[in-house]
C-alpha positions, 0 to 999 in steps of 0.5 A: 500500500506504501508502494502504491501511495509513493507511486502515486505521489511521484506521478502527481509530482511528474504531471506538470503542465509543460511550461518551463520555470522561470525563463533566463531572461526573466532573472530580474523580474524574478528576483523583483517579484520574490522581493515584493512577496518576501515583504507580504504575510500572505502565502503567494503562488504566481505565474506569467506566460509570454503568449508570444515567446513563451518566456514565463517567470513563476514564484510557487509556481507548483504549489497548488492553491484554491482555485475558487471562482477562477474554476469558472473559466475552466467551465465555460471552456468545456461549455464552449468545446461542447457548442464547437462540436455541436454537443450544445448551443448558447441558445439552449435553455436550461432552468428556464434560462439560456446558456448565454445568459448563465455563461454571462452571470457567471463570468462577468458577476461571477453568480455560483448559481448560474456556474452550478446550473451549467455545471449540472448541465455538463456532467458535474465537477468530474467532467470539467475534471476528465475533460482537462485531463484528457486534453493534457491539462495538468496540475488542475482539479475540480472536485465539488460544485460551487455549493459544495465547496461553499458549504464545505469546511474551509481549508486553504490547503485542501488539495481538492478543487486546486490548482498550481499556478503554472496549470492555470496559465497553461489553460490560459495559453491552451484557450489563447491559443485556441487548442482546446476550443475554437478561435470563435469560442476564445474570442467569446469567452475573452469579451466575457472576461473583459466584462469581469465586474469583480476584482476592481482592486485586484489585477486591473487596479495599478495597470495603466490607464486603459489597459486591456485586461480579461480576467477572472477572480475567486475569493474565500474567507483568506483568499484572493486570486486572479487570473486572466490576460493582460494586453501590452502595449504592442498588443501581444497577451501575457496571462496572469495567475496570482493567488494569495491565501492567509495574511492581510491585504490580499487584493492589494498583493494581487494589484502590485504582483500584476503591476510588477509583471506588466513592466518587467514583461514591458521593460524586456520585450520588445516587440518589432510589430504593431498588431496585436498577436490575436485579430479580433 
């Protein structure tokens, strides 16, 4: 049995989505990071992916956190590659409301109602669970509906319903780069995303002025996290993970973790092309 568990335990630690740590050319960034998180009392997992070079940095980066409503992402996707192949439509009614409709409610005002009917819909938690891992996305779990979850004792260090923070960027890129549902069904779920009402003070609150930014908050009694894409200003995506658990001022962890990655990604690239990586 002993056996059994350390095999296991070996596998799980193989499993990691296929992003490489830290890239060199990041070192500083790194280092400027690791000093604003030495300074905080939360427990902070963060990762940022280039969507253009693939240059990515990470702190934690392999340490699960709670994924709270940041799993709704990972649920409109599997919603989104069912519409793709036919399997359901935006304009399918269920509970008396349109598919369109929840997808909006749990999107933008993040409404754990909406997300539980929807989930209901697609098979429950184990099959947005299966379907990421048979698209190879690892590192992730969803184990129990919104209500469960809500309901359930908290435990910050719950492996259950988690996530690292490099596997959320490695969705991010997956549903960027339109791998596991179509570049109509990215764009729609990225306009979703720009709309996000929660998380003022989070990701978007130090960015410039008018930066672009779709994301998507999850929040529990001692947690705070973000995750998304910002733009830059050459138009080519970084996306996001920052979770924050235990401490005090978690929100404002997450604005000054997101304002650091935007001028270290701004400070070392530059790109020799004006248009945006994704047309839209």
């Amino acid at each position: 049995m002993r056996f059994k568990v350390f095999v296991l335990s070996l596998l799980a630690l193989v499993a990691q989505p296929a992003i490489a740590a830290s890239s060199p050319s990041l070192t500083t960034l790194e280092q400027q990071l690791n000093s604003m998180v030495a300074g905080k009392s939360a427990d902070i997992g963060i990762a940022a992916l280039d969507l253009n070079s693939g240059e990515t940095v990470s702190i934690k980066g392999n340490t699960p956190f709670p994924m709270a409503s940041t799993v709704k992402v990972a649920v409109a996707a599997l919603y989104l590659a069912q519409v793709d192949n036919g399997r359901r439509s935006l304009d399918d009614v269920i509970n008396g409301q349109s598919a369109r409709s929840l997808m909006k409610r749990m999107l933008v005002h993040s409404d754990n109602q909406a997300t539980d009917i929807l989930l209901a819909d697609l098979g429950g938690p184990t099959a947005v669970h299966d379907w990421l891992r048979d698209n190879g996305v690892t590192g992730l779990r969803m184990d129990r509906t919104i209500s469960e979850l809500l309901h359930s004792k908290r435990d910050l260090w719950d492996r259950r319903d988690s996530t690292t923070p490099m596997a959320m960027v490695d969705l991010l890129r997956r549903i960027y780069k339109a791998e596991l549902i179509k570049p109509e069904s990215r764009n729609y779920l990225l306009d979703l995303m720009a709309q996000c009402e929660t998380g003022k003070n989070r990701m978007k609150a130090l960015l410039p002025s008018g930066t672009p930014v779709e994301h998507k908050t999850g929040t529990l009694d001692g947690l705070a996290d973000d995750v998304g894409f910002i733009t830059m200003p050459d138009g080519h995506r970084v996306a996001v993970a920052i979770f924050t658990r235990g401490g005090t001022d978690r929100p404002r962890t997450i604005a000054e973790t997101a304002r650091v990655i935007y001028d270290g990604f701004k400070s070392i690239f530059t790109w020799p092309f004006g248009a945006p990586a994704l047309q839209r």
